[in-house]
N, C-alpha and C positions, 0 to 999 in steps of 0.2 A: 745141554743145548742152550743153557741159557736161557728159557722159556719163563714167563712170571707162571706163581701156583694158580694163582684168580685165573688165568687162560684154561690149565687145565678141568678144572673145577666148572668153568661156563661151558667146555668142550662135552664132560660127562654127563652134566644137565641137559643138554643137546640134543646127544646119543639116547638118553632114558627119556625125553618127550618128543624123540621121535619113534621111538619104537613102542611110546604109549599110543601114538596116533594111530599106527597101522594095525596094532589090536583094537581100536574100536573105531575104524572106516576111514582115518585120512583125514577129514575134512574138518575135525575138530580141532580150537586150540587148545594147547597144552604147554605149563610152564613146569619146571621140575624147580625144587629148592633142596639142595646139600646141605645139612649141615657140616661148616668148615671145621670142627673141632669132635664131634661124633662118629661123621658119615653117612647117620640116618639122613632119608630123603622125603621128601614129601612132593606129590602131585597135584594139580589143581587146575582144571577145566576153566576157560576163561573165552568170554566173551567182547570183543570189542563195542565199544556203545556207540553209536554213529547216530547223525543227524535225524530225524525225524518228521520233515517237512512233508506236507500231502504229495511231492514230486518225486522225493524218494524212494525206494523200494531196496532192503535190503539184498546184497549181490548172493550172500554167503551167510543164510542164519543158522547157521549150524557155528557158526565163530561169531556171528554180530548178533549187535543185539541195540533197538531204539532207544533213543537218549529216556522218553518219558517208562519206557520200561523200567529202565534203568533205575533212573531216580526214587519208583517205587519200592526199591531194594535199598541202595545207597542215595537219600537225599544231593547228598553233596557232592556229588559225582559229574561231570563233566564229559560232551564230546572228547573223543583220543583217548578219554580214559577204559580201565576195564571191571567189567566182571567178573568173581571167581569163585567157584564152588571144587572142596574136596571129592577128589576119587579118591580110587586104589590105586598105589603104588604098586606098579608090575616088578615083577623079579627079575635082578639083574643079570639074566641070562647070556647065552650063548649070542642069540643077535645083538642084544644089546652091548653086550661085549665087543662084539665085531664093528659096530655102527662108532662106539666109543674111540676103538684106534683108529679105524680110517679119519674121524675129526681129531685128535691128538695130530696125525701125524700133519695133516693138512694145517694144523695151528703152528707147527714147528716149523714148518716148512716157509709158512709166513713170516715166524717170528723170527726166522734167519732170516730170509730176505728183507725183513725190516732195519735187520742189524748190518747188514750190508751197507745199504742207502745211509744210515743213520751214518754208519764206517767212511764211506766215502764223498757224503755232499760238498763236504767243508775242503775236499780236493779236488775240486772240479776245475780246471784251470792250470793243472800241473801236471808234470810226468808222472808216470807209474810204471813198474816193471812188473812184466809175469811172465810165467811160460807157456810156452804154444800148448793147446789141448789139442784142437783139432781145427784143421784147415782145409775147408772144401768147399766148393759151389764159389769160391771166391771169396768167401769170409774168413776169417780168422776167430778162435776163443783163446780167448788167454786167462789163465788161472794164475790167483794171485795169491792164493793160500785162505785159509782161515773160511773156505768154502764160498768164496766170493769167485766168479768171471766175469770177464770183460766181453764184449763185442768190439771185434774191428769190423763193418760195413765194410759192402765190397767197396764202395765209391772211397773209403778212405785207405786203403789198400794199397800201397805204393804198385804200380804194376811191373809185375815180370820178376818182380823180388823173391827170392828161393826162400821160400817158409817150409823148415819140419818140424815135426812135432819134437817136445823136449828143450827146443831156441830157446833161449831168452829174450825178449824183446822189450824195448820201450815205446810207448803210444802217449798223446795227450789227452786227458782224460777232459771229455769236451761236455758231457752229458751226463745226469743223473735222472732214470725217470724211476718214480716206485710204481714197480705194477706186479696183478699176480702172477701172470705167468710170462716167460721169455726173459729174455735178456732187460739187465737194468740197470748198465753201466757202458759208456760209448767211447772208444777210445780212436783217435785219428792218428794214421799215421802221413798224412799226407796234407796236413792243414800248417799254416806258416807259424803258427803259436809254436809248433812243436821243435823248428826248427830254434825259434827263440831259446826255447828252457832247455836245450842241450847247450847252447854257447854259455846259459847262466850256469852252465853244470861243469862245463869243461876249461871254462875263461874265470881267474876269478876275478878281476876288476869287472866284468860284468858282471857275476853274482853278490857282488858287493857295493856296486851302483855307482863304480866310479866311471864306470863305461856306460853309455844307454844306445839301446838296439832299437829305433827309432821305428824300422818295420821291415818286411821279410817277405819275399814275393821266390813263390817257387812253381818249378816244373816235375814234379815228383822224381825221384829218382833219376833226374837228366839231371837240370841244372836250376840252382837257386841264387838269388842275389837278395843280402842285406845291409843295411844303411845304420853307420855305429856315428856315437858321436861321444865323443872326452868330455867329462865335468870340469877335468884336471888340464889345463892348456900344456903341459910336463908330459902327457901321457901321447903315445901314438895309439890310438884307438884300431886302428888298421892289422900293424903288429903285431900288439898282443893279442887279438883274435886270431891271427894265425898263426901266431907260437913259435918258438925256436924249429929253421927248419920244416916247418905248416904244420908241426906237431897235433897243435889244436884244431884244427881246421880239418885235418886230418881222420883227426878220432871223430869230428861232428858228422864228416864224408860218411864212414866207414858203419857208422848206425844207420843210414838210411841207403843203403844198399850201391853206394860209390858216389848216389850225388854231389856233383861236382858244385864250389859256394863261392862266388865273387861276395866279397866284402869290402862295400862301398861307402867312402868317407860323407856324411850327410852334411849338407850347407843348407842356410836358411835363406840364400839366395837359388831360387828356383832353377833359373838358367844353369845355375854351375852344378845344383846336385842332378841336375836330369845330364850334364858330361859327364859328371865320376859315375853319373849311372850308368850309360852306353860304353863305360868300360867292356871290354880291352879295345875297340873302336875309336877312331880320335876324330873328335869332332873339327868341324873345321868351322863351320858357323850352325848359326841358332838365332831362329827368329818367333818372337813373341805373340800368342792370338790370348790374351786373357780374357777376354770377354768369353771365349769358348773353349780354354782352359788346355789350347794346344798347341805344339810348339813344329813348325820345320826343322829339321837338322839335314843339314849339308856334311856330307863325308867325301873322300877321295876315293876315286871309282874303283879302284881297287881294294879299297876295304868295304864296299857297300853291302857284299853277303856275306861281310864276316859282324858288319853293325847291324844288318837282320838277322841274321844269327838263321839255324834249320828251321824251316817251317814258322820263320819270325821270332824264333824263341827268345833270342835275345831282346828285340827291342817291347816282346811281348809283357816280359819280366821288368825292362825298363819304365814301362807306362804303368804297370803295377805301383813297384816300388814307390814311383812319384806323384801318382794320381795326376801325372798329365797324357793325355792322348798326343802321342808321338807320330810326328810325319818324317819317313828318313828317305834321302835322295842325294844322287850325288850333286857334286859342285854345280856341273853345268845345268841340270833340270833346276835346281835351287838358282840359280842366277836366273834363270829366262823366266822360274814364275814368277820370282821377285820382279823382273823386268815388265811382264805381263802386267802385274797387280799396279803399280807405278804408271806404264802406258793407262791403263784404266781410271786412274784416280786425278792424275793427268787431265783427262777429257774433263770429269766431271767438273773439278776445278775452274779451266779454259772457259767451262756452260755458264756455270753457276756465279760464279766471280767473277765473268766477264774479265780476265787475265791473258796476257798471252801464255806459247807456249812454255818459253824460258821460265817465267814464275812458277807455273804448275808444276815444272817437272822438277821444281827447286822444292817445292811445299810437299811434294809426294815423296821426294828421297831424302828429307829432313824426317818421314813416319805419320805428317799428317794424314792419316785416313777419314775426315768426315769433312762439312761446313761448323758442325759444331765444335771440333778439335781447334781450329781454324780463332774463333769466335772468344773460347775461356782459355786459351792457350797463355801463359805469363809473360809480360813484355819482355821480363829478364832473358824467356826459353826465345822468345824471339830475337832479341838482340844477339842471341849469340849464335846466328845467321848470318854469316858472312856475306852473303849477295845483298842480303835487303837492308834499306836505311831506315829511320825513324818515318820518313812520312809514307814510303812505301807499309813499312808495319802496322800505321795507323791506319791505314786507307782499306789493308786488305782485313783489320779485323771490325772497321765502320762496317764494311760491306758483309762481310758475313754475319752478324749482328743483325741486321735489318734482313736478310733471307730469313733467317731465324725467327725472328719477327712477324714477317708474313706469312711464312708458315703456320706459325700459330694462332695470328690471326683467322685462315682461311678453316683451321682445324674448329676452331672456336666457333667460327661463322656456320660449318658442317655440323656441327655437334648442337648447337642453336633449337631452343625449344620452335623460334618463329618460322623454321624450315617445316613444319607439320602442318599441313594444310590444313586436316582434324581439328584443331584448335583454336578458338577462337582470340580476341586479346581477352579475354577479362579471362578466360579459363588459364591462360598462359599469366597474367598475371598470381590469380587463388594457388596455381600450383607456384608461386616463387616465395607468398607466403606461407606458404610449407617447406621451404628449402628445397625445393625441384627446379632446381635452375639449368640443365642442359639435359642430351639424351642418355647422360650417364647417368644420372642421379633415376632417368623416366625406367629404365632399365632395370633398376632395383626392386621396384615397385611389382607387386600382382594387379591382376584386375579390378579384383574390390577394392585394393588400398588406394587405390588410383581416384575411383567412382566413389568412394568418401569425400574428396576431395572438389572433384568437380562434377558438372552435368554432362553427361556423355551416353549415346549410345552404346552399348556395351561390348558387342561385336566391331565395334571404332575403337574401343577402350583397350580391346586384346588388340587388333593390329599396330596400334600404335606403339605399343608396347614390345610384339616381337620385332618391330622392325628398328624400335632401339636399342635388342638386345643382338641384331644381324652380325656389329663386329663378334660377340662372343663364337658365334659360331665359326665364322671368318680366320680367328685367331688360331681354333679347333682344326 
């Protein structure tokens, strides 16, 4: 079994000082010693020496024993440490015999399971093949030989997939936990890593990294899409993943129980990889929200439930794959919110900029969305505005400038220590040589830190203080 001799040998000592215990009541300690080259054993009653302060009181003096007691025997003896006086050695009988292999086998049983974990850590993140032992309740066991099993979790259990015993199957070996009892190896079959290290298995430019699988968004057993990219500008990355005839793509289907795999060409231009993403769909426009990291797409109304795909699977997969939150509509609802969003920004413009119509709805179908867009916008991005001239461009980014302006003005004026009635000047002065110069900084502050600082009733000291901290909760 592979077991070290020093296990065994701690096991028998075990066995022979626990069956010294129960001939003389239990509650004593008891250490045995082997000799590892004779056999002879010897026994010896042992006391633990514990602290001895007038609070204490021994739990268990039938095993402890006080430090100053202690000392009187062994000077140099120490708390933690022990006491020991020989007994007799009991004969290794019949119980003891029996006490002996039950802890043998329980050390073996460890000692494989250690060699398990030790077998498989350094795999954690890769394929593994075993065969089906047994499947039921929705789980899966896969035996892998060498007295090692896996668990496949129901939740990672492809659904509806025909599992018998005797399969062969592949799982990605996601988890390694050492424990004493249950399963201690966790194997997925329905995490996207898994789909990856069968393309590294079945494609060799992917297994040899002239191809890279950039990421992998699936629907178990329905439908998967992943995003390859070429090292090699020579190489069609697309292709070879699907192989003479979908060969390869084919075999990657055919392990995970027919799932079906679009293999999507990845670009570092967002816009374009989120269109190879909503393959087989053809986009027809695509409109940018980065601040909130999501995109409109406009389809042809007749492809509109083929670009959701069943129960959204498709563009479900497509927000995956791209980490962008995807909005899909046909042409027409994508024109009027476009038009909507426009009329909108339209007014605000007319308000704010005092502009007529015509301008505004010039600035809003050029993408300007704010006054501060408006404001840092580059004269170059504006010159190349065909309706406006040079003192028009200057006028409308003076005027936005100076909103901006007052804005922060009126924010700074709100934010203003001298808007607290509570405070006097000299105490608004003490707090500015401390660096407390507006209500954010008052905000940081506790009570005491505050009333360090200055003279203050103290119940003024706390309101003034939540009520400069009012935006946090605001924000909340």
């Amino acid at each position: 079994k592979g077991v070290e001799k020093e296990i065994i040998f701690q096991a028998i000592e075990a066995a022979l000082a626990s069956a010294t215990r129960k001939k003389n009541g239990g509650d004593i300690d008891v250490r045995v010693q082997i000799d590892r080259s004779t056999g002879d054993y010897e026994t010896f009653r042992r006391w633990m020496v514990m602290d001895d302060s007038e609070t204490q009181v021994l739990e268990n003096p039938m095993s402890e024993i006080t430090l100053s007691a202690a000392k009187s025997e062994q000077p140099e003896i120490d708390v933690g440490g022990y006491i020991e006086d020989d007994i007799d050695s009991i004969e290794f009988g019949r119980i003891a015999a029996q006490t002996a292999k039950q802890v043998i086998v329980q050390k073996v049983r460890e000692a494989e399971r250690a060699k398990v974990v030790e077998a498989f850590n350094d795999q954690v993140g890769q394929l593994i093949t075993g065969t089906v032992k047994r499947a039921e309740r929705g789980t899966i066991i896969l035996d892998l030989g060498n007295h090692a099993e896996a668990l496949v979790p129901k939740s990672e259990v492809i659904p509806k997939e025909p599992v018998r015993v005797g399969d062969r199957m592949r799982g990605y070996l996601y988890e390694v936990r050492s424990e004493v009892r249950g399963p201690q190896l966790f194997v997925s079959r329905t995490a996207p890593e898994l789909l990856i290290e069968l393309f590294k298995l079945e494609v060799p430019e992917v297994g040899e990294g002239s191809i890279d699988i950039i990421g992998a968004a699936r629907d178990p057993g329905l439908r998967a899409k992943i995003a390859v990219k070429a090292k090699d500008p020579r190489i069609d990355p697309v292709g070879a993943c699907v192989g003479m005839r979908g060969s390869r793509v084919q075999a990657v289907s055919n392990e995970l129980g027919g799932e079906r795999v679009d293999i999507i060409l990845w670009n570092d231009n967002a816009a374009q990889f989120v269109i190879n993403a909503m393959s087989p769909a053809e986009v027809l426009s695509i409109v940018v929200d980065e601040e909130n990291k999501s995109m409109d797409i406009a389809v042809a109304e007749e492809q509109l439930s083929q670009a959701i795909g069943r129960g959204g699977q498709n563009v479900r997969l497509a927000s995956e794959l791209t980490g962008w939150v995807l909005n899909v509509m046909s042409k027409d609802d994508a024109d009027n919110k476009i038009k909507e969003e426009n009329q909108n920004l339209s007014s605000i413009f007319m308000q704010e900029l005092n502009v007529d119509q015509d301008v505004a709805d010039v600035l809003a179908r050029e993408g300007f969305s704010s006054i501060d867009e408006v404001a840092y916008c580059s004269l170059d991005e504006f010159k190349s505005i065909e309706d406006f001239d040079e003192e028009l461009i200057s006028e409308l980014r003076k005027r936005a400038a100076e909103i901006i302006e007052s804005k922060k003005d009126k924010e700074e004026q709100k934010n203003s220590l001298s808007n607290i009635k509570e405070l006097s000047k000299a105490n608004i002065e003490k707090l500015k040589d401390n660096d407390v110069n507006n209500k954010e900084d008052l905000a940081d502050l506790s009570v005491d830190e505050l009333l360090e600082m200055i003279d203050l009733d103290k119940d003024d000291a706390g309101k003034i203080i939540m009520d400069a901290r009012e935006p946090w909760f605001n924000q909340e």
